[in-house]
C-alpha positions as CSV (number, residue, x, y, z in Angstrom):
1,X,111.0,48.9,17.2
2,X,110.5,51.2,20.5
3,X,107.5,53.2,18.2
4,X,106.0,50.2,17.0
5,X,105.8,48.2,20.2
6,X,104.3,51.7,21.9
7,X,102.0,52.4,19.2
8,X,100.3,48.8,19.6
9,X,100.9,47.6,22.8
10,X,99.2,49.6,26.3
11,X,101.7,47.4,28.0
12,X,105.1,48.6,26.8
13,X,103.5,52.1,26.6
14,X,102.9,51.6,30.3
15,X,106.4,50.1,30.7
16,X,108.4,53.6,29.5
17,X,106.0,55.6,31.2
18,X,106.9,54.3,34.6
19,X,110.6,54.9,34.3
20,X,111.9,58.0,36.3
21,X,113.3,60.3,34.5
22,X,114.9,60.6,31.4
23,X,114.6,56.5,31.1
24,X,110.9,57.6,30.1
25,X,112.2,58.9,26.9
26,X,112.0,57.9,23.5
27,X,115.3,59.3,21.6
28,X,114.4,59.9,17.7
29,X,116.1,57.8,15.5
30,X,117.2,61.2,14.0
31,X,119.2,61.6,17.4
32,X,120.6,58.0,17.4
33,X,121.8,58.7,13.3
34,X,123.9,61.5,13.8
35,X,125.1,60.0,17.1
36,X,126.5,56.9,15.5
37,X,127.6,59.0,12.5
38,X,129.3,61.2,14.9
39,X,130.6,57.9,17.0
40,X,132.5,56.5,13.2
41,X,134.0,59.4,12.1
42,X,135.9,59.6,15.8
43,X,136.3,56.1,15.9
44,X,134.8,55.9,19.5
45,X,135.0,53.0,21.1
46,X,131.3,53.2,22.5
47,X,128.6,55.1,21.1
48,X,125.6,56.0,23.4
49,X,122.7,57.8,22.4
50,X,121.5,59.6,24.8
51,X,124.8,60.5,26.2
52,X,123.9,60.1,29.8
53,X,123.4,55.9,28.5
54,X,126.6,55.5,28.9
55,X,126.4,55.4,32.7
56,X,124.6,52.5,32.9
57,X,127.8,50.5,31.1
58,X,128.7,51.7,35.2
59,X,125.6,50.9,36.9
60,X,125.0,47.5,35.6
61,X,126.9,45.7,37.9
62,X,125.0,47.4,41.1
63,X,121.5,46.5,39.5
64,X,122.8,42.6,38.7
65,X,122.9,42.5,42.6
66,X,120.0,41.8,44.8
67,X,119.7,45.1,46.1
68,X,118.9,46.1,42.4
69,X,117.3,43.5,41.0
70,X,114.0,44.1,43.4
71,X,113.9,47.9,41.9
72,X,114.2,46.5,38.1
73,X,111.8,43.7,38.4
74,X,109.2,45.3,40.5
75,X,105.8,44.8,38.4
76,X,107.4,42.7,35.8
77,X,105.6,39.4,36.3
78,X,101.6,41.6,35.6
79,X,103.8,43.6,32.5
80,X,105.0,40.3,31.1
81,X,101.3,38.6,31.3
82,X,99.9,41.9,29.9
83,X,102.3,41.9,26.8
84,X,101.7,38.2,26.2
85,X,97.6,38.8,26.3
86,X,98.4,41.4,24.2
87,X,100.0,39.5,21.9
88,X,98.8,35.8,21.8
89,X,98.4,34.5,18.8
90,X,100.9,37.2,16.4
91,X,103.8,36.3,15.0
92,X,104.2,40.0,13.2
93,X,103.8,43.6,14.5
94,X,100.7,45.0,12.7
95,X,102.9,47.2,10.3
96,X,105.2,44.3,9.3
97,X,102.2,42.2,8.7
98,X,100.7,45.2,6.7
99,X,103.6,45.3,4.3
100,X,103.4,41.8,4.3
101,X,100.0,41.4,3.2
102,X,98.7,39.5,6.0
């Protein structure tokens, strides 16, 4: 989903890139497989791939608040009218509508 939307859209693509860090990352589905394969077979109660995810489970309640909310939305109101120009009209990504014969 992560490819697709950043293959099509400038938007999201702009979206990731602005993340600090390692948030500006795309983890390979590869990555996520053997994670969650991993994650089974030792019956973990969470399974976070990246790793470092997991800290966020942690963090969430801090950004809910209004001294994070500010940081998380900032820019999000000319994103969101971006992605809907972007995609006005579509009711499919252009690979599902490519397999779909549309």
């Amino acid at each position: 989903l992560v490819r697709d939307g950043t293959a099509e859209f400038s938007s999201m693509r702009a979206a990731i890139e602005e993340m600090p860090g390692p948030l500006s990352k795309i983890t390979s589905v590869q990555a996520c497989g053997a994670a969650f394969v991993k994650g089974i077979e030792r019956r973990q109660l969470h399974i976070n791939c990246p790793g470092w995810v997991g800290l966020f489970r942690w963090l969430k309640p801090i950004l809910s608040t209004r001294v994070g909310l500010p940081l998380l939305l900032k820019g999000a109101d000319q994103r969101l009218a971006q992605m809907d120009a972007e995609t006005a009209g579509r009711h499919l990504n252009a690979r599902i509508a490519e397999l779909d014969g549309r």
